[in-house]
C-alpha positions as CSV (number, residue, x, y, z in Angstrom):
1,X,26.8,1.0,-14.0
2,X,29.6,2.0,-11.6
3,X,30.0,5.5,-13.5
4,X,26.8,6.5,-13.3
5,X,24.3,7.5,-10.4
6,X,21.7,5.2,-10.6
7,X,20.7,5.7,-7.4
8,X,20.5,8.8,-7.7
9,X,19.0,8.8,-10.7
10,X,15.9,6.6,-9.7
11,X,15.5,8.7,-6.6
12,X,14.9,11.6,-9.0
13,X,12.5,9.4,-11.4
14,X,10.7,9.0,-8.2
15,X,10.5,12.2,-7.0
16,X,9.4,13.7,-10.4
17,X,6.9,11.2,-10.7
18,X,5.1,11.9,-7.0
19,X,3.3,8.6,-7.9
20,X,3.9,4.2,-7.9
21,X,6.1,3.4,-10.5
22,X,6.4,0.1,-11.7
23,X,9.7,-1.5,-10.3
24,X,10.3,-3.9,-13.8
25,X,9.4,-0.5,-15.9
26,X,12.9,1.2,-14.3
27,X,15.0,-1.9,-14.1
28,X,14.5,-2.4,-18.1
29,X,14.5,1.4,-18.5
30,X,18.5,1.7,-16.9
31,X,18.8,-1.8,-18.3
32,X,19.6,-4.0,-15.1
33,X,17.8,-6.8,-14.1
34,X,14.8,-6.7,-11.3
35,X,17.4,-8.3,-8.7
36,X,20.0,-5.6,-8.9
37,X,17.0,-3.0,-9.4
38,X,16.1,-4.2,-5.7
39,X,19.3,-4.0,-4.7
40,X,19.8,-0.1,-5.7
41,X,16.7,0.4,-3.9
42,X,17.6,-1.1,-0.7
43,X,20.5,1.1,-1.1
44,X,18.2,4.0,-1.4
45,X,16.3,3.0,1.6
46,X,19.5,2.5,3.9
47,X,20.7,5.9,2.7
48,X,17.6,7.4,3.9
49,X,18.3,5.4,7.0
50,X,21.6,6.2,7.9
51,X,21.2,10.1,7.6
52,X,17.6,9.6,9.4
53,X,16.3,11.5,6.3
54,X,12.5,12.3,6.1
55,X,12.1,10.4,3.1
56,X,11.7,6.2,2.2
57,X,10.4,3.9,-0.2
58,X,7.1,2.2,-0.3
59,X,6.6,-0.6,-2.5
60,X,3.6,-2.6,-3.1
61,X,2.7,-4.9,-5.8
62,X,5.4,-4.4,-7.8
63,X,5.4,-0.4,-7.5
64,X,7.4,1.9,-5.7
65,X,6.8,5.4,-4.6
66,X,8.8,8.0,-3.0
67,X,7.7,8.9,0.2
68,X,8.1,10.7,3.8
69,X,9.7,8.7,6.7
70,X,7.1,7.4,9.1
71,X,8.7,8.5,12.1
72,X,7.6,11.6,10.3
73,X,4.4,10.6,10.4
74,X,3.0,12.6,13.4
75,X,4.4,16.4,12.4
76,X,3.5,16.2,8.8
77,X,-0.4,15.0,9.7
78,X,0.1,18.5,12.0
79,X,1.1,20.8,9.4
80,X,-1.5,19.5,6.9
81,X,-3.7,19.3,9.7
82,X,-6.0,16.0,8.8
83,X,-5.9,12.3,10.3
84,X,-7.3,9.7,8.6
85,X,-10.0,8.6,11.0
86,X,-10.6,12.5,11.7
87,X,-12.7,12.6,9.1
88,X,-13.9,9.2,8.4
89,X,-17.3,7.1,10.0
90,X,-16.8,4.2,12.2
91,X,-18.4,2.1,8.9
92,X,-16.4,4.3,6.5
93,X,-12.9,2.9,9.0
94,X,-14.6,-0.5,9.7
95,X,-14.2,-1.2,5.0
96,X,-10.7,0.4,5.5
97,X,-10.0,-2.4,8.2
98,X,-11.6,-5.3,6.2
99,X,-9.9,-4.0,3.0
100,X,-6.3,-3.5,4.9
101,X,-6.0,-6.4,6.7
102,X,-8.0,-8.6,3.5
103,X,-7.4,-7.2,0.5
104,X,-7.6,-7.4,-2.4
105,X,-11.5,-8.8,-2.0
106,X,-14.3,-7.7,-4.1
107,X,-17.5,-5.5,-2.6
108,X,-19.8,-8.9,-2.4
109,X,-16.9,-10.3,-0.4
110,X,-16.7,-7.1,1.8
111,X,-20.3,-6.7,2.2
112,X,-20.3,-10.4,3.4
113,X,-17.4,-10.0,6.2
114,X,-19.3,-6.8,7.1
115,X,-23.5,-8.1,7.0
116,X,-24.2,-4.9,5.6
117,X,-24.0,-3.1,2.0
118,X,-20.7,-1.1,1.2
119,X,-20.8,0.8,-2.4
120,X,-21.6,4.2,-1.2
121,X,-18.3,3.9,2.1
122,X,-16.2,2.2,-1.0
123,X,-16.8,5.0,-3.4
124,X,-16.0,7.7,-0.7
125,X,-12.9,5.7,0.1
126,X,-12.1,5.7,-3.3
127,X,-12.1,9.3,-3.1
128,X,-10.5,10.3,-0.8
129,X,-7.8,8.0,-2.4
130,X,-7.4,5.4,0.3
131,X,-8.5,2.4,-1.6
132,X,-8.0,1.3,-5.0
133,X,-10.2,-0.6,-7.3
134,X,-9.1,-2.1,-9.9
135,X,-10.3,-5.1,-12.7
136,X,-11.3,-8.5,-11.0
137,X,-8.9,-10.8,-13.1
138,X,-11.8,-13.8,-12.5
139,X,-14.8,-11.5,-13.0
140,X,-15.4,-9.4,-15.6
141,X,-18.2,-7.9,-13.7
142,X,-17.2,-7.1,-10.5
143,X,-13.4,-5.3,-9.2
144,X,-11.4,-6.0,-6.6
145,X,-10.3,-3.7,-3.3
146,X,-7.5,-3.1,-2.1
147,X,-5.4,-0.4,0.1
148,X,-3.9,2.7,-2.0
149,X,-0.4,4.4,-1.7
150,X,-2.0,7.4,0.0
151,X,-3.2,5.5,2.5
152,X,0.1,3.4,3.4
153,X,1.9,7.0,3.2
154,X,-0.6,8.1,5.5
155,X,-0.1,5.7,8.2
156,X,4.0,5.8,7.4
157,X,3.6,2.2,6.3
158,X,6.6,0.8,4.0
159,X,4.5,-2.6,3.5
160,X,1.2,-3.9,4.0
161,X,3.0,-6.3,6.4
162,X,3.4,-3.4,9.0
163,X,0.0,-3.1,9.7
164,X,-0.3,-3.9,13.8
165,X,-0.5,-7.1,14.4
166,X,-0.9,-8.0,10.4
167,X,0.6,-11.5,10.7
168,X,-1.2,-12.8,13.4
169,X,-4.9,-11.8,12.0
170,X,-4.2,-13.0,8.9
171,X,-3.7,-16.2,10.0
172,X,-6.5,-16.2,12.1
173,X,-8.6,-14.9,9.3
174,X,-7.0,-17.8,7.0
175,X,-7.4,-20.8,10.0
176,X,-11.3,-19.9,10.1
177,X,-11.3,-19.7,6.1
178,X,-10.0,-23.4,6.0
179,X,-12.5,-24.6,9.0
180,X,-15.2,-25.1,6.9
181,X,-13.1,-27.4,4.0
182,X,-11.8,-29.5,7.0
183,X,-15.1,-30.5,8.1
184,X,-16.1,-32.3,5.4
C-alpha cells in the first residue's frame, strides 16, 4: 500500500465515475479493509481541506461521491444559474423538507405528516433527481424516500447530519413519536 497512490487512485475512480460508489465495493477492489478505506478517504477530504480545493466527499449510506466544496456552493448555483427552491412549489419544498429531515419513509407515511396526497410532488422530485426511491425492505408493495446525492451536492451538504438544525428536529420528531407508546 505505501508504494502506490491509493488516494489518488480512488480520487480518480471517483471522478470517472461522476456518481455514489459503494465504499465496501473499492475497499475489496484495492484489497484493504473498510476501516483503512475510511481512513484514505479522510485523507482525501483533509487534502481537499488544507489546499481549500473546490472539491470534497459526500458519503451517504455507504456510498461516496466526488463532489464540489460547499463553500462553493453560492458561485457554482450562479454559473449554472438554478436554485433549488427557484423552481420548486411551496408543496413540491414542503416533501423535500419531510423527506430530508425524515427519511427514508414511504409516500403513505409522507402523505400522513403532510394531510394531503404526494405522488404527483414525489414523482417530480424524483426527476429532477432530488429524491430517491428505492425497494421498501418490509413491503413489497410500497418504496421508501429518501434524499438523493444531487440534492446534498446541491445544498454543499457532506452528510445528512448538516442539515440546519438536523439534530434538534429529529429529536423532537422522535420525542412526539414515543408520546403516544408512553401513554399507555
Amino acid at each position: 500500500m505505501s508504494d502506490k497512490n491509493i488516494k489518488g487512485e480512488i480520487e480518480a475512480i471517483l471522478f470517472a465515475a461522476g456518481e455514489p460508489v459503494d465504499v465496501v465495493q473499492i475497499a475489496k477492489f484495492f484489497g484493504i479493509s473498510k476501516k483503512e478505506m475510511q481512513e484514505e478517504l479522510n485523507g482525501l477530504r483533509e487534502e481537499y481541506s488544507s489546499k481549500k480545493s473546490g472539491l470534497t466527499i459526500v458519503e451517504k449510506g455507504g456510498k461516496v461521491q466526488l463532489s464540489s466544496a460547499s463553500e462553493f456552493g453560492e458561485v457554482i448555483m450562479k454559473f449554472l444559474k438554478k436554485e433549488i427552491g427557484e423552481e420548486l412549489s411551496p408543496a413540491a419544498l414542503e416533501v423535500l423538507a419531510v423527506v430530508a429531515y425524515r427519511g427514508p419513509l414511504t409516500r403513505a407515511q409522507i402523505e400522513y405528516i403532510r394531510g394531503v396526497n404526494c405522488s404527483f410532488t414525489l414523482r417530480n422530485l424524483a426527476m429532477r433527481g432530488l429524491v430517491e426511491r428505492k425497494d421498501n425492505p418490509n413491503d413489497s408493495r410500497s418504496y421508501l424516500y429518501e434524499i438523493s446525492f444531487d440534492f446534498m451536492n446541491s445544498l454543499g451538504l457532506k452528510k445528512i447530519q448538516d442539515l440546519p438544525e438536523y439534530e434538534e428536529l429529529t429529536n423532537k420528531i422522535e420525542k412526539l413519536v414515543d408520546e403516544p407508546k408512553n401513554e399507555n
